[in-house]
N, C-alpha and C positions, 0 to 999 in steps of 0.2 A: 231641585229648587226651581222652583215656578218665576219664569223673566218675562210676566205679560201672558199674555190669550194663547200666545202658539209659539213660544220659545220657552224650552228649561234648559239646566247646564246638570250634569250627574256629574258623580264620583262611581267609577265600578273599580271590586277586587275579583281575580280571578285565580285560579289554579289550572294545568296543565300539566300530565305526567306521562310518557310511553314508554315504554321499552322495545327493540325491534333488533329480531336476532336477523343475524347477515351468514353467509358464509362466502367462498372465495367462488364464482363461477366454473372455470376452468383449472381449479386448484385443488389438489388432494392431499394427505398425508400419506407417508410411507406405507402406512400400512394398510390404507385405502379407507380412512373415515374422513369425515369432512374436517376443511378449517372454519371453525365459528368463533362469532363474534355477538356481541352486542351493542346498538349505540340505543344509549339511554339521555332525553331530554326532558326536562322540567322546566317550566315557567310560570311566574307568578308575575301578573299581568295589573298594572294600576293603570286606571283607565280615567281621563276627564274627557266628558263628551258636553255639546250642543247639539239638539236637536228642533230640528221645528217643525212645526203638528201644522199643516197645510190646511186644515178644517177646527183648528181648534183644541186646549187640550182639556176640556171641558165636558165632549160629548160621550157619548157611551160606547164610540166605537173610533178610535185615533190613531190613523196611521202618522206614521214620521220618520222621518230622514237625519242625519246627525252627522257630526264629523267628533272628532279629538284626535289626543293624543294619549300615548298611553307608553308609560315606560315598566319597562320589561327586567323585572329578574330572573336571573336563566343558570343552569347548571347543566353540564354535557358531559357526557362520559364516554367512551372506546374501549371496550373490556373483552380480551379472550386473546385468542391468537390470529396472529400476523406473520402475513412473506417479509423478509428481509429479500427484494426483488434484484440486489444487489450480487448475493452469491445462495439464493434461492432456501436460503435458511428458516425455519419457522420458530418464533418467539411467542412466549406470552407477553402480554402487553395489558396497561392500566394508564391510559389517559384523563384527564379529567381539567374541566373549565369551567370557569366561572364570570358572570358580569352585571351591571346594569347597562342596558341599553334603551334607548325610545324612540319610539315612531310613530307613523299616522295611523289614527285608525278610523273605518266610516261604517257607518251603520243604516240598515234598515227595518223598519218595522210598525207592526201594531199593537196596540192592548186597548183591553175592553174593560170599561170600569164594573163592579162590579156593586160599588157601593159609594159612598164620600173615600172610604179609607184603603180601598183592596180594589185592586188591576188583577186581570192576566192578559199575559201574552206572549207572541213569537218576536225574534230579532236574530237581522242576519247580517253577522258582523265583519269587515276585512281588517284585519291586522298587519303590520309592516313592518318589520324590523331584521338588522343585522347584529349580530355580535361574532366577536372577535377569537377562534380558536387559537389560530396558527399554526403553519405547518413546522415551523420551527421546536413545537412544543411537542413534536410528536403524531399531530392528527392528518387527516388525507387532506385536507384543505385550508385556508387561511378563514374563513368567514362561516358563518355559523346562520342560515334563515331564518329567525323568529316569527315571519309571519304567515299568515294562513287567515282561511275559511271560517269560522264558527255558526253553528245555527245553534240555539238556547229557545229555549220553554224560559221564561218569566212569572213570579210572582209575584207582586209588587203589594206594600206594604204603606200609606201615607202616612207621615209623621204630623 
């Protein structure tokens, strides 16, 4: 939504999914195979941003700078086997967490019109956030990093 010559305010949704097997560095099984694991994270990212177009958002080639906030649904997982470091025992293990969280996010970028009703363009986004696992529930750590890097291709659509 267009706020004047060189200010809008968006709405973004996004998706994020990894899976990232681990094993133990200096740890083996009896029988000399590895200990593996999986930590599996998902986040679906709602995103309200401000940006403003230093040249205008009018012309046919618009860089711009943004800020918002964006709050974060997240699910996390710890799946496979585990040291018991305790009396060096190896367990299967099935962790799992869930939350909304929100944080800052800033944005930079350009697009190029293409028409009245069609953009494209790049954006490079930084995202912020923590949520909550707990070590108490089972996992290596209490806090959970939801944020990162993003670069995105854009195709922009005007209503």
């Amino acid at each position: 939504v267009g706020l004047g010559n060189h200010v809008e305010a968006g709405v973004g949704l996004g998706y994020y999914k990894r899976t990232v097997p681990s094993t133990y560095l200096d740890f083996i099984e009896d029988d000399g195979s590895e200990i593996v694991q999986n930590f599996h994270l998902s986040i679906v990212p709602i995103t309200g941003t401000l940006r403003v177009f230093p040249t205008g958002r009018h012309r046919k080639f618009q860089p711009y700078v943004g800020v918002g906030v964006g709050i974060y649904r997240w699910r996390y997982s710890e799946i496979g086997d585990f040291i018991d470091f305790s009396d060096s025992s190896v367990f299967d293990g099935n962790y799992a967490a869930k939350g909304i969280d929100a944080g800052p996010v800033g944005v930079l970028g350009t697009r190029i019109l293409l028409n009245d009703e069609f953009s494209i363009g790049g954006e490079f986004r930084y995202q912020r956030g923590k949520g909550h696992v707990g070590i108490d529930e089972g996992f290596f750590g209490e806090d959970l990093d939801l944020g990162g890097y993003v670069t995105q291709f854009m195709f922009h659509y005007r209503f």
